[in-house]
N, C-alpha and C positions, 0 to 999 in steps of 0.2 A: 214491545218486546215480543219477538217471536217464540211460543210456545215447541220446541220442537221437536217435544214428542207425538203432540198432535198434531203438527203438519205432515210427519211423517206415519201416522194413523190413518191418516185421509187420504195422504196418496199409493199406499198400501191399499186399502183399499177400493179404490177406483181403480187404481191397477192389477191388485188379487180377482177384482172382477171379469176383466178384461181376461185374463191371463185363465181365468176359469171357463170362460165361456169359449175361447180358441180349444182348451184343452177337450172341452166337450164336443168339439167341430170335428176336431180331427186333424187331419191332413189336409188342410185347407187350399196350399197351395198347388196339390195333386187336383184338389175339387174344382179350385180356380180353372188349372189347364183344362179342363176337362170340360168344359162349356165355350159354347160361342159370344164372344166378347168382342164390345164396340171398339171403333178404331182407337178411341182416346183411355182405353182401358190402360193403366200403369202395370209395369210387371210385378209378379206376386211378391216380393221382397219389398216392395216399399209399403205396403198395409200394417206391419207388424213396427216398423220405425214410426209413420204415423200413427198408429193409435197410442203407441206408447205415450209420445209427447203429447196429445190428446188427452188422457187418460191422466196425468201429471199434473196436467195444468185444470182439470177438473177436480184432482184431488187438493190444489191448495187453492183453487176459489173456493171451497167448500168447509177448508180450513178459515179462510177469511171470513166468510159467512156465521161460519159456527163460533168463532170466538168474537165478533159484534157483539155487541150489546144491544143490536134490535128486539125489539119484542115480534119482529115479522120472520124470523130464518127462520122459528120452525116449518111455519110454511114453506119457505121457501128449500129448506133440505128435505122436505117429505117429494116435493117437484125432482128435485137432484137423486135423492132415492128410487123415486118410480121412472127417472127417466134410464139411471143406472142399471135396472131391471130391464126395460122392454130393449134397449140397449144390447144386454147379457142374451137374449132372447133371438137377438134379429139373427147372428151367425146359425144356431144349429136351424134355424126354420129355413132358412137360404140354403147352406151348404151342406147341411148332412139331409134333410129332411127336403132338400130343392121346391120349396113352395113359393118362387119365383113372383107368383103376383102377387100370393099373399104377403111374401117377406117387403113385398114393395111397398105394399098399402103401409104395415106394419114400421117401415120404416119413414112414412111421410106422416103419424103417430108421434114416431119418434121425435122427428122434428120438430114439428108443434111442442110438442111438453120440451125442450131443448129452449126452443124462442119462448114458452113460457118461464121458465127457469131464469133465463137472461134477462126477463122486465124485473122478476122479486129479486135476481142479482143484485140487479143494476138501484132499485131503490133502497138497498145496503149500502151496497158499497159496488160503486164505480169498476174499480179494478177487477174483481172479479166478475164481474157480467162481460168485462172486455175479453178478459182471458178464454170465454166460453165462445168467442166470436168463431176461432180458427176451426171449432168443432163446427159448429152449424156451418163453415161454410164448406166442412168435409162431410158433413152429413146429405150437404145439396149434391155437392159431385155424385158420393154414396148412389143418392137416389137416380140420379142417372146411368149409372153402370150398373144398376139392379133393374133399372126400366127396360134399358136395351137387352141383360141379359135374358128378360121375360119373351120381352118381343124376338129375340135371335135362338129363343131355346122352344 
C-alpha cells in the first residue's frame, strides 16, 4: 500500500532542494550564456525539465527506502541526504561563485556518493537503485560539461 503522504514528503523534498539551490544561483541561464561551452553543451531550458524528473525520481526511491523494513536504510538515507546536500552545493559553487575546477572536482564527489547510494539502494530494494540510474548517468554528462567549461573558461 502506498503511503501518500510520504511519498509526496520525499519528493517535496528532493525537489524543495533542488528548487532552493537554483533559487540561490540565480539566473542561471543568463550564467549559462555567459561562458564558453562545449559543442555537446544542451540549451539552457532543458536542465530545469531534467532535473526535475531527476529530483522526483529520487524523491520516491527514497520513499521506497524509507518505508522497507530494512534494518540498512538508515544508512543508506543518511548517503541519499549528504548526496542531496553536496548536490544543493554544486550550482552556487559553478554559477554564481564560478569555481570551475573546483565545482568539477566537487561534482566527481558527487558522483561517488551518488554510485554509493545506488549499491545500499540496490541491497533494499531493486527498484529504487534503478530509478537513481538516469541521475548518475546525468551526473556523468554534468561532469563533462563542467570539465569542458573549466578548460574553455
Amino acid at each position: 500500500m502506498i503511503k501518500l503522504k510520504s511519498l509526496i514528503l520525499n519528493i517535496f523534498l528532493s525537489v524543495g532542494i533542488g528548487v532552493l539551490s537554483s533559487f540561490l544561483t540565480g539566473n542561471f541561464s543568463a550564467l549559462y550564456q555567459g561562458v564558453n561551452r562545449p559543442s555537446l553543451a544542451p540549451p539552457a531550458w532543458i536542465f530545469p525539465a531534467v532535473w526535475l524528473v531527476l529530483y522526483i525520481l529520487m524523491g520516491v526511491s527514497a520513499y521506497i527506502i524509507g518505508e522497507s523494513g530494512s534494518n540498512m536504510k538508515s544508512s543508506a538515507l543518511r548517503v541519499y541526504c549528504l548526496q542531496l546536500a553536496v548536490n544543493f552545493l554544486w550550482s552556487p559553487l559553478f554559477f554564481t561563485f564560478k569555481f570551475y575546477w573546483f565545482s568539477f572536482f566537487w561534482l566527481l564527489f558527487l558522483w561517488v556518493l551518488v554510485l554509493v547510494m545506488i549499491i545500499k539502494f540496490f541491497k533494499i530494494n531493486k527498484l529504487a537503485a534503478y530509478l537513481q540510474i538516469p541521475y548518475l548517468i546525468w551526473l556523468t554528462f554534468a561532469a563533462y560539461l563542467n570539465f569542458s567549461v573549466a578548460v574553455l573558461n
